[in-house]
N, C-alpha and C positions, 0 to 999 in steps of 0.2 A: 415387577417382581424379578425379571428377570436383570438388570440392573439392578438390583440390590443382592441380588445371589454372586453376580459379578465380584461387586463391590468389596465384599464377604470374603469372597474365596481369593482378594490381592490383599484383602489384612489379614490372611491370615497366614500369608507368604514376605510378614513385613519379617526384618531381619534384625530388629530390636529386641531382644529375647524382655526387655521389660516392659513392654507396650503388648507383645503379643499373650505375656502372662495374662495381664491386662485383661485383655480381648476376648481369653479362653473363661477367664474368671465372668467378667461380662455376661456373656452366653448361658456359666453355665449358672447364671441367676437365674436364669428363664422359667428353669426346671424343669419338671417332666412335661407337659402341656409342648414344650418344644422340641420333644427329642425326636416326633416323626419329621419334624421337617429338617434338623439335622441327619436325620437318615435320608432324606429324598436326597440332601446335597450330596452326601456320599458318591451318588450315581454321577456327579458334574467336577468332582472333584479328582487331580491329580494325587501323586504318592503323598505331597507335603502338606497338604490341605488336610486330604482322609486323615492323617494319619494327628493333626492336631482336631478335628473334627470327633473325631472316636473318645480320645481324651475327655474333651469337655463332654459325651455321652455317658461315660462311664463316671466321671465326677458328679454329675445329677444323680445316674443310678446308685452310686455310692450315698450320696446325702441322704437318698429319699429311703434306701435300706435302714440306714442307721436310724432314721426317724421311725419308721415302720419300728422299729426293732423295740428302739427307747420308747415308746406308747403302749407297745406287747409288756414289754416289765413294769411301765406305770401301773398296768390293766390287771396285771398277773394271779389269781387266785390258784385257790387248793382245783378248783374244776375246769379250769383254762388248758388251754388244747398246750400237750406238749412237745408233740412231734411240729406243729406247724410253728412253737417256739425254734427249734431247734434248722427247722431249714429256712426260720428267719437270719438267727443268727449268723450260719452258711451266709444267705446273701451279703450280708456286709463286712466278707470278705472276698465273696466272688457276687462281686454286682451285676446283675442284668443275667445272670444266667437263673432256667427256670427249674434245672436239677431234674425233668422229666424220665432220663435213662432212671436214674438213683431210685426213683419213685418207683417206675415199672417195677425193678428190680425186687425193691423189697413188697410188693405185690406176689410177685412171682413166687418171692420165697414164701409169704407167708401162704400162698396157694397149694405149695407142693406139701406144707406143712401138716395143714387142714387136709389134703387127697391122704396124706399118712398116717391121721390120726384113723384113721376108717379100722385099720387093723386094731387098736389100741385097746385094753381091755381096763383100763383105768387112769385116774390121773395122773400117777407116776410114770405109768406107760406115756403117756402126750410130752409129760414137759422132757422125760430125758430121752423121747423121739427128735423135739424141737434143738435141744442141746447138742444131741450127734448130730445132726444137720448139721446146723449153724458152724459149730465148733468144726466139725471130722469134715464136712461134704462142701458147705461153703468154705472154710476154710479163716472162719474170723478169731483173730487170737489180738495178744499184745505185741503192741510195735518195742521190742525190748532194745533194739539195735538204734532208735531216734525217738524215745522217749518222750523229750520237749518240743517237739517239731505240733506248731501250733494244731498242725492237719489233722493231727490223733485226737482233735477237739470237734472238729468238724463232720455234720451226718454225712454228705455226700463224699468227704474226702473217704473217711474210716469204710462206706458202701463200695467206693470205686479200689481202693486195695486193700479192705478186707483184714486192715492193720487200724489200732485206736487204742487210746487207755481206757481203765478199766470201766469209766462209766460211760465214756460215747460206745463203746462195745454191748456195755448193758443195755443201754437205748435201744441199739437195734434189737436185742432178742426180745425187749417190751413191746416194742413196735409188731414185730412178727408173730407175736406172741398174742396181738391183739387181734394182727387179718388173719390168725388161725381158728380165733377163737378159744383162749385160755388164757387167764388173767395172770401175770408175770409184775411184779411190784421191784424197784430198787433197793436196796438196802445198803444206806452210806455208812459203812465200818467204816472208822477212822484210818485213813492212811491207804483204804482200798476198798473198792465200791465191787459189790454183790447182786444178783437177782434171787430172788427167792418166789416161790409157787408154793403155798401154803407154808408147810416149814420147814421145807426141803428148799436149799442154797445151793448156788452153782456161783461158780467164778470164767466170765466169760472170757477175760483176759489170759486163761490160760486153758483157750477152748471148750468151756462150758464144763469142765471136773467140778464133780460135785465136793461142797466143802462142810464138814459139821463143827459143830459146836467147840467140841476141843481144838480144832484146828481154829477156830476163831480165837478163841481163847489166847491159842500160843503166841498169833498173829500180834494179836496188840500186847502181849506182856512183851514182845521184843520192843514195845513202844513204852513198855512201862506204863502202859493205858490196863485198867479190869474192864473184863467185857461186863457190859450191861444191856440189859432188855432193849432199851434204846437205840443201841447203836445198829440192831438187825431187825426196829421196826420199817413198815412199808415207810421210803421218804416221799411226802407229800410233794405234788409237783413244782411249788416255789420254789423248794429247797434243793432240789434237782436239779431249777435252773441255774438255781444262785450256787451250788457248786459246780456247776461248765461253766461258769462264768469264774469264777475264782480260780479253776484252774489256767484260763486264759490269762490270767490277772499275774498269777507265782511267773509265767515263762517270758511276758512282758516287762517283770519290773524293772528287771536287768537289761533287754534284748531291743523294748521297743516302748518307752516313756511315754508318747502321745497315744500308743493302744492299750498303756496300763489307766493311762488318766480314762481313756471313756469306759473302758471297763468297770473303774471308781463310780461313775456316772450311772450307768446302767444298775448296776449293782444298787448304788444308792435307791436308783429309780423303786425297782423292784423290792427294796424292803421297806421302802416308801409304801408303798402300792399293799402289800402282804398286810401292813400294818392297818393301813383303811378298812380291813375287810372284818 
């Protein structure tokens, strides 16, 4: 073994950049089954080793996300877990990471949520309790200064600064909304994504202000859209995903071609899937 770890760690110090492609590619067929004992090498390995060693680790964890990710959208029904869609997707742009902090965090919040509902004298009282939180105290609004910046898509990024468009921001107050104990639904208006708690609307993109009816209205006539019943029914969780995913889709078609194509993919996957059911 130990001759083969040798072995290992002088090919991977060869100085043919297309032999060691090679090598790293090699390796990382192994797939997950092999990534502890790439991590044992770690400990025996110098800067130049570790540091193509790491590489083919996160290239496994990269593939095995994606695959994880593409069988979640095959899978995907009206009753399939949304949040755990959603820090799938995260992984297969930060692979190998388990998002634990992000997690805590929105525990936390939905803890302090539920300790605040205690005062509360009704349902209006809970959800624009949960609203001034989020919005005024956490501090979650729209990222209006990096709009397309892929990150405003992602749960743990939009968690960790508190910045996201308008539907990864919905997510979290659905989410919070669920460890408080009060049912919080999405609502995809065209062109801008809402939560709603019975029939009362907030727009968390612009710190949970509450938005009615007229104000819908106006919204889409500047789109030359009529508002319709539809557009502010609850959206079922497929179509929830299949809009994060679409928005990743508009920022790549320009930006990043081979993540617009698997976008295509997944996408496909999941209306594949939607369609079975």
């Amino acid at each position: 073994m130990t001759e083969q770890r040798d072995a290992l760690l002088r090919l991977l110090h060869d100085d043919d950049p297309a032999t060691l492609l090679l090598l790293k590619g090699q390796l990382a067929a192994r797939g997950p089954a092999a990534i502890p004992e790439f991590r044992a090498l770690l400990a025996a390995s110098d800067a130049v080793a570790a540091r193509h060693l790491r590489d083919v680790i996160a290239e496994i964890e990269a593939r095995e996300a994606d695959a994880v990710f593409e069988k979640i959208c095959a899978d995907f029904g009206p009753e399939s877990d949304l949040e755990n869609a959603a820090w799938q997707l995260a992984a297969t742009f930060l692979p190998g990471e388990n998002f634990a902090p992000q997690r805590a965090l929105l525990d936390a919040w939905g803890a302090e949520v539920a300790r605040r509902f205690r005062k509360a004298e009704s349902d209006l009282d809970r959800i624009e309790m949960l609203v001034e939180y989020l919005g005024d105290e956490v501090g979650l609004c729209g990222n209006v200064e990096d709009y397309n910046n892929i990150n405003n898509s992602l749960l743990p990024e939009v968690i960790d600064t508190r910045l996201g468009i308008p539907i990864s921001l919905s997510l979290i107050y659905i989410l919070v909304g669920k460890r408080a104990g009060i049912p919080i639904s999405g609502a995809g208006l065209p062109g801008h994504f809402l939560i709603r708690h019975g029939q009362n609307f907030f727009d968390p993109f612009h710190r949970g202000v509450r938005v009615g009816l007229e104000e819908c209205r106006e919204r889409l006539a500047q789109q030359k859209i009529t508002l319709l019943p539809s557009h502010l029914q609850p959206l079922p969780a497929p179509q929830f995903l299949m809009r994060m995913l679409a928005n990743i889709h508009v920022i790549a078609e320009e930006s990043d071609p081979p993540l617009a194509a698997k976008m295509d993919g997944w996408i496909t996957a999941l209306n594949s899937g939607t369609k079975r059911l």
